[in-house]
N, C-alpha and C positions, 0 to 999 in steps of 0.2 A: 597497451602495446601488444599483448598477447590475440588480441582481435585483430591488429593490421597484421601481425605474422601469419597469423591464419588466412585472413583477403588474400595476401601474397603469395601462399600454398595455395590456396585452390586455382588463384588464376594462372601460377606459371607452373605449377607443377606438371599439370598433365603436360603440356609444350615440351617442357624440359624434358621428360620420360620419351617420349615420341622423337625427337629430335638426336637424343643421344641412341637412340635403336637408327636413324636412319644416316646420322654421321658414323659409325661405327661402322652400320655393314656398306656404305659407300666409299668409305674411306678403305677399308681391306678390299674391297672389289677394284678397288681402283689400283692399288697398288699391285695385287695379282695381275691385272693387265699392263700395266705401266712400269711397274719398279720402280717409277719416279717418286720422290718425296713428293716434290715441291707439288706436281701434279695432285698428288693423293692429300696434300693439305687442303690446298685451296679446293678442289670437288668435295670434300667434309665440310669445310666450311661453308661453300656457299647450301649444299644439299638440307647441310642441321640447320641453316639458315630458313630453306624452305618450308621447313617442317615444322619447325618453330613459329615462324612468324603466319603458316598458315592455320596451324592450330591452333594461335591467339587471334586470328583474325573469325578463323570460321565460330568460332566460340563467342567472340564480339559480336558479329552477324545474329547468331543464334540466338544471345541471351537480350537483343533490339530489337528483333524483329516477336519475339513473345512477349517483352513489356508494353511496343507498342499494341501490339493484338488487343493488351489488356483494357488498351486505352482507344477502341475502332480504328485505330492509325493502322496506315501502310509502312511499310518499308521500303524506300523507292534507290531509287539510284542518288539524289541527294542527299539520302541517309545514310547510303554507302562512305559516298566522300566523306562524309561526318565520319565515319565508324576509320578510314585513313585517316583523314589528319589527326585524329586523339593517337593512332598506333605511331604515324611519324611523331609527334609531339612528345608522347613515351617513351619512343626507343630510338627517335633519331638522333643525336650525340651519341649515344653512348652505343648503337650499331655501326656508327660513320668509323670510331675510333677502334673500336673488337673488331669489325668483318674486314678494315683494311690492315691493320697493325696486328694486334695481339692476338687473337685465333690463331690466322695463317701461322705466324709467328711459330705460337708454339705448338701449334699439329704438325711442324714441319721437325724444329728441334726435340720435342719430348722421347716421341719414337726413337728417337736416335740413340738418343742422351739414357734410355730404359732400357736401350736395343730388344720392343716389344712394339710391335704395330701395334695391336688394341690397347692394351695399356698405357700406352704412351698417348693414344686417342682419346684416351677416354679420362687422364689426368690433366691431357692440355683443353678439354672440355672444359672440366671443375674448374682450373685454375683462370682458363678466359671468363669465365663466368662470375668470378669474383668482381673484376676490374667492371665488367658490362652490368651488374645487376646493380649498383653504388647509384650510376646514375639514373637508371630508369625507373627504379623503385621510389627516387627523390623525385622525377617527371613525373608518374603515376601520382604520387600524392602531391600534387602540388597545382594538379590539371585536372585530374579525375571527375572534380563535382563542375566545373567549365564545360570540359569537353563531352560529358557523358550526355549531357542531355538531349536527347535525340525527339524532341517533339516538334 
């Protein structure tokens, strides 16, 4: 067990660090311009979204297209689609139920509820992340050796 906790540190940790820096200052940038919650949740949401899903994506890319090197293969555009459907396969439930429900949710209420914009960003972070990582961590292992093989 102590080996998959570590798999699961190295591949979402970096995402999650990246992600909570660009949900954070999108989320106060937005509110400075807007005043609106509602606004300032959902632009966090979707932005950590971006950030997130592109830092596991480009890292996906990254560490395919050096195994196939190892092996004379390319990495072509239908390695791409490969390299999507393992990320929808991983994180599609348990994205579809966080980015429409529980995120917005509670980036909207926590601020409130702390009466602290970051703070309140950066605990309905943790706390979406509990509900979202249950299932993709269960996809990830359950898909990983299926979906990974890119030859």
């Amino acid at each position: 067990m102590k080996n998959k906790v570590k798999e699961w540190i190295k591949r979402y940790l970096p995402a999650e660090v990246f992600s909570i820096i660009v949900t954070l200052v999108s989320s106060v940038l937005t509110y400075r311009l807007t005043k609106n919650n509602l606004t300032t949740a959902l632009v966090g949401t979707l932005v950590g979204n971006i950030g997130y899903f592109g830092t596991i994506l480009l890292t996906d890319i990254f560490t395919v297209k050096r195994d196939l090197k190892l092996k004379n293969k390319s990495y072509t555009l239908k390695t791409f689609g490969l390299n999507i459907r393992a990320l929808f396969i991983e994180f599609g439930i348990a994205e579809f139920f966080d980015s429409l429900f529980v995120r917005p949710t509670l980036m909207y209420y926590l601020p409130i509820w702390v009466n602290n914009l970051s703070l309140g960003i950066i605990l309905a972070k943790f706390a979406a992340d509990i509900t979202f990582y249950v299932p993709a961590v269960i996809s990830y292992e359950l898909y990983k050796k299926k979906l990974r093989g890119f030859e």
